[in-house]
C-alpha positions in Angstrom: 0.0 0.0 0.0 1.4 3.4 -1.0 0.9 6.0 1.4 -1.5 9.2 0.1 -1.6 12.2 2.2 -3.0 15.6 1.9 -3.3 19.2 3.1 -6.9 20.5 2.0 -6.6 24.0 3.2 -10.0 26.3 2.4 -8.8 29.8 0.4 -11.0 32.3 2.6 -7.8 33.5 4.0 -3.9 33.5 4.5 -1.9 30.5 5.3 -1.3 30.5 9.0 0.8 28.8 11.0 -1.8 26.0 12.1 -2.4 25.1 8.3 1.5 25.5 7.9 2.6 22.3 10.4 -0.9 20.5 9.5 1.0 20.6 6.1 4.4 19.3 7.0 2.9 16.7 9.3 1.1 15.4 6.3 4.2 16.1 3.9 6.8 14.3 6.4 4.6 11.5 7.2 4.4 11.0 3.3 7.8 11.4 3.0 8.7 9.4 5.7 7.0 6.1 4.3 7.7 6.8 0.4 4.3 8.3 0.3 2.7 10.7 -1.9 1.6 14.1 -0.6 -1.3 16.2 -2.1 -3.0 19.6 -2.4 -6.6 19.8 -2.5 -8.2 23.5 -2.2 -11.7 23.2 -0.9 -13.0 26.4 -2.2 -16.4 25.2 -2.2 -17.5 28.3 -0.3 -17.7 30.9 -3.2 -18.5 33.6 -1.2 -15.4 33.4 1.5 -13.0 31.9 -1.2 -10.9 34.4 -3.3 -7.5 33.8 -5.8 -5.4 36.1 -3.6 -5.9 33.2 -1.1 -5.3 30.4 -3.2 -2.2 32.5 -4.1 -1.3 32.9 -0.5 -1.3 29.1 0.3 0.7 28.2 -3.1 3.1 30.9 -2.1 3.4 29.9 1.4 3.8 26.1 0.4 6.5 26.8 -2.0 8.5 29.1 0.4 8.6 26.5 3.1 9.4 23.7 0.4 6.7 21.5 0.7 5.9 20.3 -2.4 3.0 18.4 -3.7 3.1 14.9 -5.6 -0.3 15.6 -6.4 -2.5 18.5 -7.2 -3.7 20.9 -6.5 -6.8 20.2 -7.1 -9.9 22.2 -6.7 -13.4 20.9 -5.5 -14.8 23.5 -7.8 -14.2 21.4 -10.2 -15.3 18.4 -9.2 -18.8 19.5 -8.6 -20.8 17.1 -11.3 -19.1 14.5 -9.1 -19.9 15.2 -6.1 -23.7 15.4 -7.8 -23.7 12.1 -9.0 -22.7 10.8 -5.9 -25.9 12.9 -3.7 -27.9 11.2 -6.7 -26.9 8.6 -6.2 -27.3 7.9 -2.1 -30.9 9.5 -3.0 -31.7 7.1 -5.0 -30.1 4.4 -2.7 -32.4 5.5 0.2 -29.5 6.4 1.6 -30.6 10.6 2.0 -33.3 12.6 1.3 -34.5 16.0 0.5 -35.5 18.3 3.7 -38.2 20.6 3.6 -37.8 22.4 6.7 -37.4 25.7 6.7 -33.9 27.4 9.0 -36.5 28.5 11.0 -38.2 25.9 11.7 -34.6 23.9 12.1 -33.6 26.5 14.8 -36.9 26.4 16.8 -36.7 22.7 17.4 -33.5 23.0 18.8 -34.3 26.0 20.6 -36.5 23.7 22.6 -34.0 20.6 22.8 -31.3 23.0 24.3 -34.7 23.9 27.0 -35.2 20.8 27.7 -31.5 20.0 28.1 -31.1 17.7 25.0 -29.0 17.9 22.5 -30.0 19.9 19.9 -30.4 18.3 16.6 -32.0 17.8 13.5 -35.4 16.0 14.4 -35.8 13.9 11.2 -39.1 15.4 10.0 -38.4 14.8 7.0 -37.0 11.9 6.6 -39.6 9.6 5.6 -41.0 12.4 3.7 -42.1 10.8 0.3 -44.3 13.8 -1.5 -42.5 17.3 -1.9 -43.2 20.9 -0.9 -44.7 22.6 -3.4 -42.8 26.0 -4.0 -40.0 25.1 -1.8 -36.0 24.2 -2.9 -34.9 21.3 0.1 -31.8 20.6 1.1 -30.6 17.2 1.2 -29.7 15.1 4.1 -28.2 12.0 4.7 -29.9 9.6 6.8 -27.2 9.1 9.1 -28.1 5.6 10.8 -30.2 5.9 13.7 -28.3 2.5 15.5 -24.7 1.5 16.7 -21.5 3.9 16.9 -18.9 4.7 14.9 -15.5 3.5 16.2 -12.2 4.4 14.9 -8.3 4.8 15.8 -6.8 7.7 15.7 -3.2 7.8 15.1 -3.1 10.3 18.0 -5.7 10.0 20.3 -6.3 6.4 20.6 -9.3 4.6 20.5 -12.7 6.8 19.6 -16.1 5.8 20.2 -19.5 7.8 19.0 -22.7 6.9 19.3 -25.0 7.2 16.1 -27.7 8.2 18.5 -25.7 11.5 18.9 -25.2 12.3 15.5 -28.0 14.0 12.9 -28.8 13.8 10.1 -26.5 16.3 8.1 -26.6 18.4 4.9 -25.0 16.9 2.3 -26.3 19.3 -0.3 -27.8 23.2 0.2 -31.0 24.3 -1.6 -29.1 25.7 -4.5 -27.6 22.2 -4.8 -24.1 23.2 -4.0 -22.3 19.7 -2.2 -21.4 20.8 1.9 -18.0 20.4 3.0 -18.6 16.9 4.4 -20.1 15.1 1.6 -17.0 16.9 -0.8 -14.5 16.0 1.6 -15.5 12.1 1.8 -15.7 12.4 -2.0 -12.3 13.8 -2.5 -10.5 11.0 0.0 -11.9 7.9 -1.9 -12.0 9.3 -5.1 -7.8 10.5 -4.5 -7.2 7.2 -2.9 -6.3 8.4 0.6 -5.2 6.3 3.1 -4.1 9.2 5.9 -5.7 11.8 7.1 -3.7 14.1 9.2 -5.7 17.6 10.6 -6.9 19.4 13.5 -8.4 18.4 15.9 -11.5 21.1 14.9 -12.4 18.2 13.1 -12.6 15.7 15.0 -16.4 16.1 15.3 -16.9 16.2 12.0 -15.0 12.5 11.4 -17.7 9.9 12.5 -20.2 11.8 10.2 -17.6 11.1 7.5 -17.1 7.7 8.3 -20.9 7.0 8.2 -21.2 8.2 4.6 -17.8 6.4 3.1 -19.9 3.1 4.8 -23.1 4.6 2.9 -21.0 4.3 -0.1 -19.2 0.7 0.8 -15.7 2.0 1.1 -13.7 1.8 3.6 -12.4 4.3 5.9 -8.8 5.9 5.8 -6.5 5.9 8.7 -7.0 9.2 11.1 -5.0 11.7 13.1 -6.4 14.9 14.6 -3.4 17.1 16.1 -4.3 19.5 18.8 -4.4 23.0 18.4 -1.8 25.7 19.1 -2.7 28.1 21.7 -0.6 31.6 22.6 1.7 31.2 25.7 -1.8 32.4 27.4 -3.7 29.5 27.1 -5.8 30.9 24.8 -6.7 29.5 21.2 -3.7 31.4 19.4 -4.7 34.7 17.2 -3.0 37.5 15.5 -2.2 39.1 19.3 0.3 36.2 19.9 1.9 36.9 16.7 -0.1 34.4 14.6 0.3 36.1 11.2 0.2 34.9 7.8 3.5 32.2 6.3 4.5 34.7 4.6 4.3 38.1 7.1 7.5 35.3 8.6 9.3 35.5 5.6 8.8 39.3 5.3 9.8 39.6 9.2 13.1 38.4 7.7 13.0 34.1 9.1 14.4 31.3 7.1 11.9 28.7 6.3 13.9 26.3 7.2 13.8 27.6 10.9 9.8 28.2 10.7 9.8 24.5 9.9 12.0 23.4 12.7 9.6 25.8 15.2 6.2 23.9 14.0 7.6 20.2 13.9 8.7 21.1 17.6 4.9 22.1 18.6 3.4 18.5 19.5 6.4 16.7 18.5 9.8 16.1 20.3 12.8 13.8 19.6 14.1 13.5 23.1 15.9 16.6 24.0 16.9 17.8 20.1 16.1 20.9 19.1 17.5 21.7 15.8 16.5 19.5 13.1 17.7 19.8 9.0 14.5 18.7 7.1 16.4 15.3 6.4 16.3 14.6 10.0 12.4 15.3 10.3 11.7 13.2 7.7 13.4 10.4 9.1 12.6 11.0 13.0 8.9 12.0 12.6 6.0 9.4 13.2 2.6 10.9 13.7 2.1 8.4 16.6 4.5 10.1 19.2 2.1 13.6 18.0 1.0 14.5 21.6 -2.5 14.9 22.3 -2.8 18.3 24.2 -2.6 21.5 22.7 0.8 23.1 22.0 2.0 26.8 22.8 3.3 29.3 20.2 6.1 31.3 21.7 8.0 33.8 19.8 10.6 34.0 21.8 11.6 30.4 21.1 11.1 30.4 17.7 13.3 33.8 16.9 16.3 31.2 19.0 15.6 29.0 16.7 16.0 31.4 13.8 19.0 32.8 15.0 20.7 29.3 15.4 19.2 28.5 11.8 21.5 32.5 10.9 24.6 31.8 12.4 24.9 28.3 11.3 24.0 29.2 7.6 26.1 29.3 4.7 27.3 33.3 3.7 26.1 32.3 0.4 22.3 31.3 0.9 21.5 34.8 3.5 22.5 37.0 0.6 19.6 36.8 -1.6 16.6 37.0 1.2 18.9 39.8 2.9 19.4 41.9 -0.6 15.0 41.7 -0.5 15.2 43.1 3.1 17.4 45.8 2.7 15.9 47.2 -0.6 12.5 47.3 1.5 14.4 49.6 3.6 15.2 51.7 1.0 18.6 50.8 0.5 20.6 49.9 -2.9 22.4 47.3 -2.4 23.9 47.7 -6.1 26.1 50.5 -5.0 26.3 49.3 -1.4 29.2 47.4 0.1 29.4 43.3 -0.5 26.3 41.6 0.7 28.4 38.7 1.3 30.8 40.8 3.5 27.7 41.9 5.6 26.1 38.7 6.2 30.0 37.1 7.7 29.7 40.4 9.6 26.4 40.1 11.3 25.8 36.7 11.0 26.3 36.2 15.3 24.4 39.7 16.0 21.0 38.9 14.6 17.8 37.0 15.3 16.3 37.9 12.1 17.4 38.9 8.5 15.4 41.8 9.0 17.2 43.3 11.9 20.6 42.2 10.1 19.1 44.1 7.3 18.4 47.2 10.2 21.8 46.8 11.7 23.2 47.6 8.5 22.2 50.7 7.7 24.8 52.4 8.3 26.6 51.1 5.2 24.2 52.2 3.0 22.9 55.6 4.5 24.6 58.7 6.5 23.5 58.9 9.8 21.6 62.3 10.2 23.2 63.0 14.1 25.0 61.5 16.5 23.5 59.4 19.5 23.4 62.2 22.4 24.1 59.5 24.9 26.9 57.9 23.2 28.0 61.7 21.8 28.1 62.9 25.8 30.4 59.9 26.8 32.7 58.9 24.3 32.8 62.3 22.0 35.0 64.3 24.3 38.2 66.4 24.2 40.0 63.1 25.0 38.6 61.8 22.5 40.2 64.3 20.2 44.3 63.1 19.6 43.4 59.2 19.4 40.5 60.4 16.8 43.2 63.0 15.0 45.9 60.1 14.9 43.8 57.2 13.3 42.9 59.8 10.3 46.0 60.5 9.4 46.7 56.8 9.5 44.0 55.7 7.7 44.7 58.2 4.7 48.0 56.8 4.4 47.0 53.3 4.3 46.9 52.5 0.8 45.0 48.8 1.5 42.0 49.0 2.8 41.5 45.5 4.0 40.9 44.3 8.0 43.6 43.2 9.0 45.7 46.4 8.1 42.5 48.6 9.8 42.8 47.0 13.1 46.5 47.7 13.3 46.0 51.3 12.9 43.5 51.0 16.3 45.7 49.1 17.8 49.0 51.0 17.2 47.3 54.0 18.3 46.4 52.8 21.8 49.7 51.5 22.6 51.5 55.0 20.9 49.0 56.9 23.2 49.1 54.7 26.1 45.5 54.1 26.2 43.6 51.4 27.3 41.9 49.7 23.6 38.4 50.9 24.8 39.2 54.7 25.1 40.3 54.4 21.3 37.6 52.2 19.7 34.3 53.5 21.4 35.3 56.7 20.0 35.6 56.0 16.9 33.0 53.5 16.6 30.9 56.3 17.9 32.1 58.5 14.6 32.1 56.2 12.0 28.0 55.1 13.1 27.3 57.7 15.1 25.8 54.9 18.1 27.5 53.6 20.8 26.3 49.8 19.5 28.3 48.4 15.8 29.6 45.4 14.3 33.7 44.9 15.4 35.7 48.2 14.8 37.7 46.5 11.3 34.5 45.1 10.2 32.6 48.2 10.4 35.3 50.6 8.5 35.9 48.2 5.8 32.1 48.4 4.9 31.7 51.7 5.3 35.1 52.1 3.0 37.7 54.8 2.8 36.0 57.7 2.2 33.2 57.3 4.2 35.2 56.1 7.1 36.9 59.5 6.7 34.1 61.5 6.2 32.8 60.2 9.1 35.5 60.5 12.0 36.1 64.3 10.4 32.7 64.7 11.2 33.4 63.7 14.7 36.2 65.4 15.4 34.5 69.0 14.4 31.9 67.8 16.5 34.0 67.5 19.7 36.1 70.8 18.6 32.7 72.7 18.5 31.7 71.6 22.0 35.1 72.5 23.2 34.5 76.2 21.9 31.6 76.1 23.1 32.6 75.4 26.5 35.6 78.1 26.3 33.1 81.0 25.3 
């Protein structure tokens, strides 16, 4: 038996970060048994559905590399199936049309929920055999009224539902559009599924499902319901705990690779790994060891695990995604120093690409003033020889390379007989005009010559005007 699963997300919005390990659950469980993995979009509800969400998911998806064997496919396709197949239990006895009106639906339950029942459908109609003139029905399928439905889940264990507790359920509205659970039992035979891995939101929904494949004399695929995320409140997670969209991550400046590691680590463990390359999930991950309760989403833990995912990464691979963040600041990093250059550089002082990208202004753009704080200690008339004796040396240097640059700072301590600190926080000061830079060779050889120049002449007016100041 070849493994089949699928991620059947519904395009009424972005792809968040729920959908997103629901989808590398079902993609590594594929992968992990030489399965196939599909995309289904159920975009059934024309109203809610749109193509900038379908776009969303497919962009999403493709960022975080999980490609599809399969797909995607669209239920809006499929509809003169899923038709044939409501025809077809009609015929069989196995549904029928309702007549009742939402009113009438909603009053009956009214009463049940006074009477402290369960409210459900109450089967008026179902031995209905004359229709109601002037009236479009729904239809229903005649859920057995007998017996329970009992299946494993792959996380939970052992489930057990009694018929007696389940309704009768639309299977087709009166316009004679197909409802999400008759198209979603349609889709899982008809694509040969043998897993289905989801949240556990659906859980309620499964024994209705099960009922109709039996309806149609298949047989039921294997299930897993994964339990939700929730903030670090407790509370079922929302944009306030920093549940944005897939791609608002990429945008924020992660690495895919480290969103990945974040969601296969919320429900799942390995013992006490944290950091796993895809090749490791794939072999590691088994939906059974899933745990049942409900996961929570902390930032804070997943910009570690970014930042690991930074400093470990090859120069080569941050240069592209960083070039998108710093030209969305404005920069142009055509004329700007060498991308490759800044990543080494920053690689060990940043969470995010987007606040390497931020940390690196200065490289591309003039600072407009000088920190006051930093200014008031480190720009002062001390300040003033060892700043005066590293410009002449730097204009004679005739390489402008690290090694060379560090010398000059260094050189100029000892020939001043200062302590290192009361030479470089000065001019780290100058050439960024903050208190707060990457290492004092590292930062003048991306600024380059003439800025680096520019900049501690800039300075050293700046502490000869507050000397005159003083004086007058």
């Amino acid at each position: 038996m070849t493994v089949r699963t699928r991620f059947a997300p519904s395009p009424t919005g972005y792809l968040h970060v729920g959908g997103a390990r629901t989808a590398l659950f079902s993609w590594l469980y594929a992968k992990k048994t030489h399965g196939q993995f599909i995309l289904r979009i159920e975009d059934t509800d024309r109203e809610r559905s749109t193509e900038e969400s379908v776009q969303a998911i497919f962009d999403g998806m493709n960022w975080l590399g999980l490609t599809h064997d399969e797909g995607p496919f669209f239920q809006t396709a499929r509809f003169p199936r899923y038709i044939e197949i409501i025809q077809q239990l009609l015929e069989q006895g196995k549904a029928y049309h309702c007549y009742c009106s939402a009113e009438d639906v909603e009053a009956v339950r009214e009463e049940q929920r006074a009477n402290k029942q369960k409210p459900r459908y109450n089967g008026k109609c179902r031995h209905r055999t004359e229709p109601v003139a002037g009236v479009n029905p729904v239809v229903r399928f005649k859920n057995p009224s007998e017996g329970e439905v009992v299946f494993d889940d792959l996380v939970r264990g052992e489930i057990k539902v009694s018929n007696k507790e389940l309704d009768d359920l639309i299977i087709a509205r009166s316009d004679g559009t197909p409802t999400y659970n008759l198209t979603v039992v349609i889709d899982d035979l008809d694509m040969n599924m043998t897993h289905i891995i989801r949240g556990d939101d659906h859980i309620n929904n499964t024994p209705r499902q099960i009922n109709i494949m039996t309806a149609l004399g298949a047989k039921a695929p294997k299930f897993a319901h994964v339990p939700m995320i929730l903030g670090d409140d407790g509370a079922r997670l929302s944009k306030r705990h920093g549940a944005v969209s897939v791609m608002q991550y990429r945008d924020d400046g992660f690495l895919p690779e480290a969103l990945l590691n974040y969601l296969v680590r919320l429900g799942w463990s390995h013992g006490d790994q944290e950091i796993f390359s895809r090749d490791e999930m794939i072999a590691l991950f088994d939906i059974k060891d899933v745990n049942k309760t409900a996961s929570a989403f902390n930032t804070d833990k997943l910009l570690w695990i970014n930042q690991q995912y930074i400093m470990k990464a090859e120069p080569e691979s941050l240069m592209a995604p960083l070039a998108d963040q710093l030209i969305s600041l404005g920069c142009d990093v055509a004329t700007g120093p060498d991308l490759r250059e800044i990543v080494v550089t920053q690689q060990e002082r940043a969470k995010t690409l987007k606040e390497m990208a931020e940390k690196s202004l200065l490289f591309y753009n003039d600072y407009e003033d000088f920190d006051p704080k930093a200014a008031k200690k480190n720009l002062k008339a001390a300040a003033l020889e060892p700043l005066e004796m590293m410009l002449e040396k730097f204009k004679q240097l005739s390489i402008w390379t690290k090694e060379p640059l560090h010398q000059v700072v260094l050189d100029t301590a000892e020939a001043l007989e200062l302590k290192l600190g009361k030479v470089a926080q000065p001019l780290r000061v100058a050439l960024s005009g903050t208190s707060v830079s990457p290492a004092i060779d590292a930062t003048l050889f991306l600024l380059g010559k003439e800025t680096s120049l520019r900049n501690i002449e800039r300075a050293i007016q700046h502490i000869k005007s507050k000397i005159v100041a003083q004086e007058s």
